[in-house]
C-alpha positions in Angstrom: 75.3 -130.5 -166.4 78.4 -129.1 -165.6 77.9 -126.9 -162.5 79.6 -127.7 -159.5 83.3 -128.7 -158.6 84.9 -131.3 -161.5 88.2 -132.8 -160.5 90.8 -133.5 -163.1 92.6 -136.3 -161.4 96.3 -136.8 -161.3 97.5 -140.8 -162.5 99.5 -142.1 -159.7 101.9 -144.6 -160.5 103.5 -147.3 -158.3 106.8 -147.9 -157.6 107.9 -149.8 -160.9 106.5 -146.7 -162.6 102.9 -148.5 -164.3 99.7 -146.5 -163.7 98.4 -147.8 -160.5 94.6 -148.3 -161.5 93.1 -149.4 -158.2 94.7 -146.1 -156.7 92.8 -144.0 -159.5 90.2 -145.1 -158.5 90.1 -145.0 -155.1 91.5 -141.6 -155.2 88.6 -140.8 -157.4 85.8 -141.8 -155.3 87.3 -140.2 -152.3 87.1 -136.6 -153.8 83.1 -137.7 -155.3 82.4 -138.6 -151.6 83.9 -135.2 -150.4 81.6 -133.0 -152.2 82.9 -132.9 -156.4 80.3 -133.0 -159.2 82.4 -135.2 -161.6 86.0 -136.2 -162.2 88.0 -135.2 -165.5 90.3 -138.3 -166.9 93.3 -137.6 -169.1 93.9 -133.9 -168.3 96.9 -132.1 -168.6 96.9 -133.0 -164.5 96.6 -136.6 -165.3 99.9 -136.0 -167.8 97.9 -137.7 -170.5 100.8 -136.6 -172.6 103.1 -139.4 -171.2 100.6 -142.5 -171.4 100.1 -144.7 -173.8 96.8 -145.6 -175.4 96.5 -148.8 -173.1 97.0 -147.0 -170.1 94.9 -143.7 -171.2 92.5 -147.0 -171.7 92.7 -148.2 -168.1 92.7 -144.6 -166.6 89.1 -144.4 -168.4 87.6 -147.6 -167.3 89.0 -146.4 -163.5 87.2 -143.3 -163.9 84.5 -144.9 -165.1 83.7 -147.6 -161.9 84.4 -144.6 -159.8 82.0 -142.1 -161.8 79.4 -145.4 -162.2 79.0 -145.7 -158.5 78.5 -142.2 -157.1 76.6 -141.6 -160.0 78.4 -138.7 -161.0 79.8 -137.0 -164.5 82.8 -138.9 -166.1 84.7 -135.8 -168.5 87.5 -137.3 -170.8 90.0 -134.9 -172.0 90.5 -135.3 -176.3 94.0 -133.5 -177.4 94.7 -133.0 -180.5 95.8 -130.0 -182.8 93.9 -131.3 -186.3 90.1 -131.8 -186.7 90.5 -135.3 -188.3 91.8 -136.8 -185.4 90.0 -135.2 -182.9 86.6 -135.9 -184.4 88.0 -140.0 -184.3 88.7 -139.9 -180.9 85.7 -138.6 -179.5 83.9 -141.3 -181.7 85.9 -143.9 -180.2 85.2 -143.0 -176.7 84.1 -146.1 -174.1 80.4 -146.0 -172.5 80.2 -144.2 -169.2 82.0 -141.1 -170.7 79.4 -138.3 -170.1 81.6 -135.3 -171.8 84.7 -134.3 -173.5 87.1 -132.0 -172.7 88.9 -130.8 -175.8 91.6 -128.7 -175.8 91.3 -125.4 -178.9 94.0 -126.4 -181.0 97.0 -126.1 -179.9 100.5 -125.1 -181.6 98.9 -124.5 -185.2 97.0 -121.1 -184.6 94.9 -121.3 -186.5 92.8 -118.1 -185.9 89.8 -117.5 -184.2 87.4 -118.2 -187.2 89.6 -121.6 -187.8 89.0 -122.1 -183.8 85.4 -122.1 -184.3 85.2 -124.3 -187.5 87.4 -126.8 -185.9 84.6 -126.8 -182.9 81.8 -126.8 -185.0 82.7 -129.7 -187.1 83.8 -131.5 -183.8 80.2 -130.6 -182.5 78.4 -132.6 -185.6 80.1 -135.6 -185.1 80.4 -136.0 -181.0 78.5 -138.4 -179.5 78.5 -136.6 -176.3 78.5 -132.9 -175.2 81.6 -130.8 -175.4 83.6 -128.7 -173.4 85.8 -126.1 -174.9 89.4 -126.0 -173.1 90.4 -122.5 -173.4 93.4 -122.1 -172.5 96.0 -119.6 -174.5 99.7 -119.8 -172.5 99.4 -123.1 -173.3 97.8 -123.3 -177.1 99.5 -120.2 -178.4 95.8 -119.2 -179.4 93.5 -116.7 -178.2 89.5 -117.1 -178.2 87.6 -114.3 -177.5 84.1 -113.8 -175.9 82.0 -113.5 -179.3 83.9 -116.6 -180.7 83.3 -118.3 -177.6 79.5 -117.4 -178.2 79.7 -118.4 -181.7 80.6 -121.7 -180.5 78.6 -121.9 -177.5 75.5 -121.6 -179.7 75.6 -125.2 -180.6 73.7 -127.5 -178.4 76.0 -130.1 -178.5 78.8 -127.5 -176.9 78.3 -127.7 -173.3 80.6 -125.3 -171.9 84.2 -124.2 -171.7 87.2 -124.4 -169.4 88.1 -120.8 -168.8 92.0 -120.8 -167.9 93.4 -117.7 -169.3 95.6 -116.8 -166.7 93.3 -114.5 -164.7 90.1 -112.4 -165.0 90.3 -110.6 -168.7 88.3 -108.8 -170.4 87.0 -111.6 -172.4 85.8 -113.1 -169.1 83.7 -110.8 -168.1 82.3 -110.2 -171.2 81.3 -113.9 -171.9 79.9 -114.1 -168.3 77.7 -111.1 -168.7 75.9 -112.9 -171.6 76.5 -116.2 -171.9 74.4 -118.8 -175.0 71.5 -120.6 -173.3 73.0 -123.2 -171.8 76.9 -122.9 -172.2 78.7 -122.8 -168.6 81.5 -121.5 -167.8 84.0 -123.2 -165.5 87.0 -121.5 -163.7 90.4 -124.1 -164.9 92.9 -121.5 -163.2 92.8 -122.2 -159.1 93.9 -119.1 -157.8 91.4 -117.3 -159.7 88.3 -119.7 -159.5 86.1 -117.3 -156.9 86.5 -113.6 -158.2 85.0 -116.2 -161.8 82.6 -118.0 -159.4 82.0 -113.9 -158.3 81.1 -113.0 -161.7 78.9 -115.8 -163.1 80.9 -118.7 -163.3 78.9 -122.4 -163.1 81.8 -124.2 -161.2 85.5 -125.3 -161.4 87.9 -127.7 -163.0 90.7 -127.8 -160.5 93.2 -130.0 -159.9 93.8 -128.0 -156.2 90.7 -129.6 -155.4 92.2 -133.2 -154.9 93.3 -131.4 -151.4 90.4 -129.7 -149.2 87.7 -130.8 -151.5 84.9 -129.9 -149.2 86.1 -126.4 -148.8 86.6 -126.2 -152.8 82.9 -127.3 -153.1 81.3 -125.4 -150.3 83.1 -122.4 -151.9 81.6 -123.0 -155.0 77.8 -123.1 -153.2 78.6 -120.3 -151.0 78.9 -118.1 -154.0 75.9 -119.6 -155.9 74.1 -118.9 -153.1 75.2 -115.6 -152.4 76.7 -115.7 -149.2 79.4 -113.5 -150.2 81.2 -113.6 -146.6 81.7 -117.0 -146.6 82.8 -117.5 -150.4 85.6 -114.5 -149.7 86.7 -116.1 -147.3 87.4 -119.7 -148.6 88.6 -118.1 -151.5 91.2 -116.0 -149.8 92.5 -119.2 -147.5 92.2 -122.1 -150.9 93.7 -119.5 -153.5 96.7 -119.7 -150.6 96.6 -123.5 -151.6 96.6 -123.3 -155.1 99.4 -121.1 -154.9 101.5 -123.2 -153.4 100.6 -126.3 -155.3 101.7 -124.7 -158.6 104.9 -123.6 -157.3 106.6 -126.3 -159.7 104.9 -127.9 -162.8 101.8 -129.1 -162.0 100.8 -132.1 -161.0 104.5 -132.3 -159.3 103.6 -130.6 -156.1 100.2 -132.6 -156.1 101.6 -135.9 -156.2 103.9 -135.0 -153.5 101.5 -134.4 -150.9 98.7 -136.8 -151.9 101.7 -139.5 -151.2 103.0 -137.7 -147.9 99.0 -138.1 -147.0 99.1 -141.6 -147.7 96.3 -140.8 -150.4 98.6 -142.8 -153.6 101.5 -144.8 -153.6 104.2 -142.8 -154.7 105.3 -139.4 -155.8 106.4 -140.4 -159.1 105.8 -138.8 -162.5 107.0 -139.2 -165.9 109.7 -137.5 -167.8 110.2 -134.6 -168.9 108.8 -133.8 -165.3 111.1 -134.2 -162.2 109.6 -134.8 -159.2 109.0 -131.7 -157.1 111.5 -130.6 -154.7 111.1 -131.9 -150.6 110.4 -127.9 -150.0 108.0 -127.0 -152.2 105.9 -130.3 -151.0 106.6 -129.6 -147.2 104.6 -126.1 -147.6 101.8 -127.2 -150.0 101.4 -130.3 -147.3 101.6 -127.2 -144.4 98.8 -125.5 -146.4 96.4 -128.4 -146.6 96.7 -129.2 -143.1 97.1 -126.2 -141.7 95.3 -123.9 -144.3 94.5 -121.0 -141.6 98.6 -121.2 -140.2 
């Protein structure tokens, strides 16, 4: 269910700073239309972190229309560092949500086996499939391959984000025998084809809001083997991503989807600043000009 490209979208805001719904959602189907499997609501990307449960709300029900129509997979990210909690919000989730991203706990570390339980008891009470967010510079926590397996063994665990910060050891071990039916999906841009290379079902990648097509046909060209092809576009969009996250992301993002006319301002929420005027003006040089 989760191969292909998945794009965690960003939550544009207009200029008196409230989320600007009808440009979610038009953002949304734009990148469905231009080749991505599903979107992902409430994402670090989206800075879920800075909205409050009315607008994490509205950015769900935008997703939602959006998913609805192209008929495509609706992922909801579910933060949250205790099980408790985490388990309530994935009950309370709206209809049309297809899958949960959910982060390993985060700040607490609470060791791999405590990793595991917390995802196993998550998996009993879901009411749709999971997807494990693995990512350590962020959490504080490390998962390796066999706890990833452990975990992937459930049936209602789908897959996991893989974001560690490059290819590991752990990556190529997991890929090299993965549980019937867990997939894993690249979450750190530069990086996505040498995963894609190795075994890798898709990508969550907020990159992917820019060149879509060649983010998707990148993905196929390595599914299908054409291994020219998929070095190339990975070469030219890892370029992209790199220049994207040359300031805390989504900064950089927002700045060229609004210099593309694409949402209505640049604006994000503290403790972000917006990204500075040169850091934007290459990113925007890269997605126009991505062979220059």
């Amino acid at each position: 269910m989760l191969r292909g490209l998945h794009v965690p979208l960003i939550t544009p805001f207009d200029a008196a700073g409230r989320v600007a719904e009808d440009a979610i959602e038009k953002l949304g189907r734009h990148v469905l239309d231009q080749g991505a499997a599903g979107l992902v609501a409430l994402g670090t990307t989206g800075e879920v972190a800075a909205l409050d449960a009315g607008e994490r709300a509205r950015v769900i029900e935008a997703c939602a229309r959006a998913c609805g129509e192209r008929g495509a997979l609706l992922t909801v990210g579910v933060t949250g560092n205790d099980t408790r909690s985490t388990a309530a919000a994935l009950r309370d989730l709206p209809p049309g949500v297809g899958a949960a991203l959910v982060t390993v706990p985060y700040f607490l570390r609470p060791g791999e086996r405590g990793v595991v339980a917390h995802f196993e008891a998550l998996a009993e009470e879901t009411p749709v499939p999971l997807v494990v967010y693995h990512i350590p510079y962020r959490t504080g926590q490390a998962v390796g391959a066999a706890a990833l397996r452990e975990i992937g063994a459930h049936p209602m665990v789908a897959g996991v984000k893989y974001a560690a910060g490059g290819i590991d050891q752990d990556a190529v071990d997991l890929l090299a025998d993965p549980p019937e039916g867990f997939e894993v999906l690249g979450g750190d841009d530069p990086f996505v084809s040498p995963l894609l290379a190795l075994g890798a079902a898709g990508g969550i990648l907020a990159s992917a809001h820019l060149r879509t097509r060649d983010f998707a046909e990148l993905i196929d060209a390595w599914h299908a083997g054409d291994v020219t092809r998929a070095r190339e576009l990975g070469h030219r969009l890892s370029r992209l991503s790199a220049a994207l996250f040359a300031e805390p992301n989504p900064t950089v993002l927002k700045g060229v989807l609004h210099a593309l006319g694409l949402i209505p301002t640049p604006g994000v929420r503290l403790p972000l600043l917006p990204a500075s005027a040169a850091s934007v003006s290459q990113a925007h040089l890269v997605a126009v000009h991505p062979g220059e």
